[in-house]
BAFI-3210 file (N, C-alpha, C; in Angstrom, 3 decimals, decimal comma, padded with zeros to 6 digits):
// residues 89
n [1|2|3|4|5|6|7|8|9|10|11|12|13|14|15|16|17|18|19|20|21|22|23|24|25|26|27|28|29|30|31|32|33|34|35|36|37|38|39|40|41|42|43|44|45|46|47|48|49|50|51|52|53|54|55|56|57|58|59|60|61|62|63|64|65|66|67|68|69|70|71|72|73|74|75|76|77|78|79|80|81|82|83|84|85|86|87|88|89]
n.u [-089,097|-089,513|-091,482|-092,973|-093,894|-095,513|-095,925|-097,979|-099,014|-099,716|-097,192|-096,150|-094,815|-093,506|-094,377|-092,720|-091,765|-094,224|-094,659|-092,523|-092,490|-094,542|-093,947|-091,915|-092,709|-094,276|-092,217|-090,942|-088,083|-086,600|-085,570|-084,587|-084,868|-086,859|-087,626|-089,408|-089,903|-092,259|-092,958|-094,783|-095,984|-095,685|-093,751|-092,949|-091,268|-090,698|-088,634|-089,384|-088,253|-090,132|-090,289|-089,551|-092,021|-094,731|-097,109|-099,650|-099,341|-101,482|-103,128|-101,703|-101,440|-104,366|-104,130|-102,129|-103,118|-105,273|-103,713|-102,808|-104,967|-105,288|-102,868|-103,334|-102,187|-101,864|-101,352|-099,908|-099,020|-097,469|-096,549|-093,419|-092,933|-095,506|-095,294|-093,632|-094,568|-096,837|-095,172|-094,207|-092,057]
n.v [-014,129|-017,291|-020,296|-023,230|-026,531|-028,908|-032,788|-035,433|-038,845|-041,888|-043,570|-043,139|-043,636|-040,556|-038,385|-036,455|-035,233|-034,389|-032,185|-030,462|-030,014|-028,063|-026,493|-025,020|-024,682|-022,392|-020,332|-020,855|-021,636|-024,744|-024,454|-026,374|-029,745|-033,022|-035,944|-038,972|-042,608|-044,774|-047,488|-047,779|-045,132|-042,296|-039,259|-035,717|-033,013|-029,149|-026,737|-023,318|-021,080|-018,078|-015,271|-014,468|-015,732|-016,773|-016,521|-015,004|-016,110|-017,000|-018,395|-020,218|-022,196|-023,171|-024,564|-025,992|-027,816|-029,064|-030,389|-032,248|-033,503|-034,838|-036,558|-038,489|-037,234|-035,514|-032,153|-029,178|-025,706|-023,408|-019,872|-019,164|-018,451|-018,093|-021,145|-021,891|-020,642|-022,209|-024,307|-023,941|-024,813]
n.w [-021,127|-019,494|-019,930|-018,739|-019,937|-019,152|-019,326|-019,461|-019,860|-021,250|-022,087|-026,229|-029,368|-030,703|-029,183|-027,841|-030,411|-031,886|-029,933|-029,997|-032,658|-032,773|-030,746|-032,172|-034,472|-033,779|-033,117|-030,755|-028,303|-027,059|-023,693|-021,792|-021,570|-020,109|-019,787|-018,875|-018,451|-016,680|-016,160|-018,588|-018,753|-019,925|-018,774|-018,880|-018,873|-019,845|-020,186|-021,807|-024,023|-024,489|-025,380|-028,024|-029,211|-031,551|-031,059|-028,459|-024,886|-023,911|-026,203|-026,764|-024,771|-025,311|-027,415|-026,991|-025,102|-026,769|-028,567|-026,630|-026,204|-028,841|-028,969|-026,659|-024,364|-021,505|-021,510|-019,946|-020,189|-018,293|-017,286|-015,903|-013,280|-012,335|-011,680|-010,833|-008,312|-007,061|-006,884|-004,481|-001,393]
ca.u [-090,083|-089,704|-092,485|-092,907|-094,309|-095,563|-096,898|-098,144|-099,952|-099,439|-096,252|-096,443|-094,027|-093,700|-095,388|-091,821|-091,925|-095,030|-094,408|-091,642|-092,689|-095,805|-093,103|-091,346|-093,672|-094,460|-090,906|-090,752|-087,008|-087,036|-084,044|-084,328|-086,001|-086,481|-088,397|-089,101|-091,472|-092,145|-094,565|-095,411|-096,651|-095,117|-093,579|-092,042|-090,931|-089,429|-088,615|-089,091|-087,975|-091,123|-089,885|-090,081|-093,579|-095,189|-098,382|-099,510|-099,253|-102,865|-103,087|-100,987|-101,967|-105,281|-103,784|-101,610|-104,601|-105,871|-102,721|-102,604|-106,505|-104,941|-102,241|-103,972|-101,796|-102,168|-099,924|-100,224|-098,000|-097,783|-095,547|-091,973|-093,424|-097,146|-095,259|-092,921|-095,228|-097,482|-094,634|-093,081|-092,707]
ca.v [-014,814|-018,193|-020,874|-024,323|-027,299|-030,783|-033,944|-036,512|-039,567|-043,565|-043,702|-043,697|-042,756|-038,741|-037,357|-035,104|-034,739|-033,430|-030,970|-029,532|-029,318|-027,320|-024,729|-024,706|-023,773|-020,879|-019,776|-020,926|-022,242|-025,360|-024,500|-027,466|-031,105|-033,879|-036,693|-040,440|-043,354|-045,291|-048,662|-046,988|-043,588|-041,001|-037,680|-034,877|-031,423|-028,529|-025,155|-023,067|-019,341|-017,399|-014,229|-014,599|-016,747|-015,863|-016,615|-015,221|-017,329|-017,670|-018,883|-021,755|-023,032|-023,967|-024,693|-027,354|-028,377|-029,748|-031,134|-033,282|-034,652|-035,662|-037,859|-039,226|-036,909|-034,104|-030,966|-027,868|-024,565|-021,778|-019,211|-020,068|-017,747|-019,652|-022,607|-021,870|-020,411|-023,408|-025,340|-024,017|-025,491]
ca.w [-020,324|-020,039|-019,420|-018,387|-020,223|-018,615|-020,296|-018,913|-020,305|-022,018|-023,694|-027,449|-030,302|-031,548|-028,689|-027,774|-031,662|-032,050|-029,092|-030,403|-033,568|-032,097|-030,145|-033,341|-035,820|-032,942|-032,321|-029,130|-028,237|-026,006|-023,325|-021,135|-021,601|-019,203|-019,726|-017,753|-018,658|-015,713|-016,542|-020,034|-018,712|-020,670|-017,919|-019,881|-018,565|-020,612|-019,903|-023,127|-024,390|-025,105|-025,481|-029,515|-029,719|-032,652|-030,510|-027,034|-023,890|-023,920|-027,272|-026,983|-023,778|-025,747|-028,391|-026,369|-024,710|-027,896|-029,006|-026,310|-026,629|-029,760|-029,016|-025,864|-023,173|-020,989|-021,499|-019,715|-020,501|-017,557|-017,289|-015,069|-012,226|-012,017|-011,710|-009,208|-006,813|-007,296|-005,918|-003,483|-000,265]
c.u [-089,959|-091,248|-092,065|-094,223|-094,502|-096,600|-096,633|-099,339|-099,447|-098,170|-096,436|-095,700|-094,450|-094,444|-094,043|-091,666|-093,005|-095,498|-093,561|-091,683|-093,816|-094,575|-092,585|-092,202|-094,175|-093,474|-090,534|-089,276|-087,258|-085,335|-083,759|-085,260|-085,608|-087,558|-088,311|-090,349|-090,939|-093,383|-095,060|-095,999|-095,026|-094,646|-092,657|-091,968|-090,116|-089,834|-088,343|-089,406|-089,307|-090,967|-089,960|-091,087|-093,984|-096,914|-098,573|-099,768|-100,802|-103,699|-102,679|-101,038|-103,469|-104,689|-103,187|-102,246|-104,836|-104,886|-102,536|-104,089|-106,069|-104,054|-102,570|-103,321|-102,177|-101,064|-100,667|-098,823|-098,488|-096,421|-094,365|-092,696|-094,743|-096,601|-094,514|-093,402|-095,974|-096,656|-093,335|-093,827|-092,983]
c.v [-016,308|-019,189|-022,415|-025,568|-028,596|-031,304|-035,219|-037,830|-040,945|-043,063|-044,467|-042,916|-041,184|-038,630|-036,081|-034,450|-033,471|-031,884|-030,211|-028,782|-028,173|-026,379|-024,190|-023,968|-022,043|-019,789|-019,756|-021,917|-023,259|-025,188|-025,891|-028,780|-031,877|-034,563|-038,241|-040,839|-044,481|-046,498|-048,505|-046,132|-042,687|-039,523|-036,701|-033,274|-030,452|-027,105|-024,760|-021,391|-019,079|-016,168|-014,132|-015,368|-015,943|-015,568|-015,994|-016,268|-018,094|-018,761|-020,406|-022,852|-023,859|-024,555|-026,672|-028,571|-029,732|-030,496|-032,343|-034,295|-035,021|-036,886|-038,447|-038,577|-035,377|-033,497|-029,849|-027,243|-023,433|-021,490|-019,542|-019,132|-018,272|-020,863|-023,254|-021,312|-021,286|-024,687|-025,383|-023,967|-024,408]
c.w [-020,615|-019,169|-019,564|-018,739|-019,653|-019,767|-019,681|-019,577|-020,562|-022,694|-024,912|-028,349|-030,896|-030,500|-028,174|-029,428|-031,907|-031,137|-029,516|-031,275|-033,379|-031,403|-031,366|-034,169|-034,963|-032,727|-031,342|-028,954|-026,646|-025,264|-022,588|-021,300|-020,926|-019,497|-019,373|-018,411|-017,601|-015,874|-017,348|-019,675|-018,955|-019,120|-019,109|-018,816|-019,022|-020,055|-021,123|-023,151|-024,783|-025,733|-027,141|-029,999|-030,417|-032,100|-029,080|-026,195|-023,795|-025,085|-027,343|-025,846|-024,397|-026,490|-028,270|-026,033|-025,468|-028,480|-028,438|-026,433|-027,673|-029,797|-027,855|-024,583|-023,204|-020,962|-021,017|-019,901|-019,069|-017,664|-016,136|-013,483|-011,586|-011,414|-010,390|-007,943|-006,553|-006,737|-004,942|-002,178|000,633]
res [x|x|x|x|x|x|x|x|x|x|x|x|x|x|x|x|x|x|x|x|x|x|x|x|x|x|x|x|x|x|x|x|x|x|x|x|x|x|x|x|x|x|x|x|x|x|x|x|x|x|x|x|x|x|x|x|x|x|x|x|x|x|x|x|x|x|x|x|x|x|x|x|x|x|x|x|x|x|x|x|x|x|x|x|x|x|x|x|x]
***
């Protein structure tokens, strides 16, 4: 199963750090990363293995949540199927 990470907010040092390390410490493998700062706003988008999370999906979507009220951006996690029906044309 994989799922799909955005982040959006101010660019400011360690915020792909502290994301990763946050999949990491879960077991979550990041397969793809893409990220742009455009005028100092931070974009990020990763597609990441779930299939061995030590956490469920629900779990870490708060979890994220709160991660990002910490460093000042917004991250949401849905699953690769949520995300793609959500944007297709």
């Amino acid at each position: 199963m994989k799922g799909i990470v955005t982040v959006l907010g101010k660019d400011s040092v360690g915020i792909i750090a502290k994301i990763c390390t946050y999949m990491s410490e879960r077991n979550v493998n990041v397969l793809d990363i893409a990220q742009t700062i455009v005028d100092g706003y931070f974009n990020m988008m990763m597609v990441v293995d779930l299939n061995g999370a030590a956490e469920p999906l629900t779990s870490m979507v708060v979890g994220l949540d709160a991660l990002g009220r910490d460093i000042g951006v917004v991250v949401r996690l849905q699953h690769e199927d949520i995300f793609n029906a959500m944007h297709r044309i």
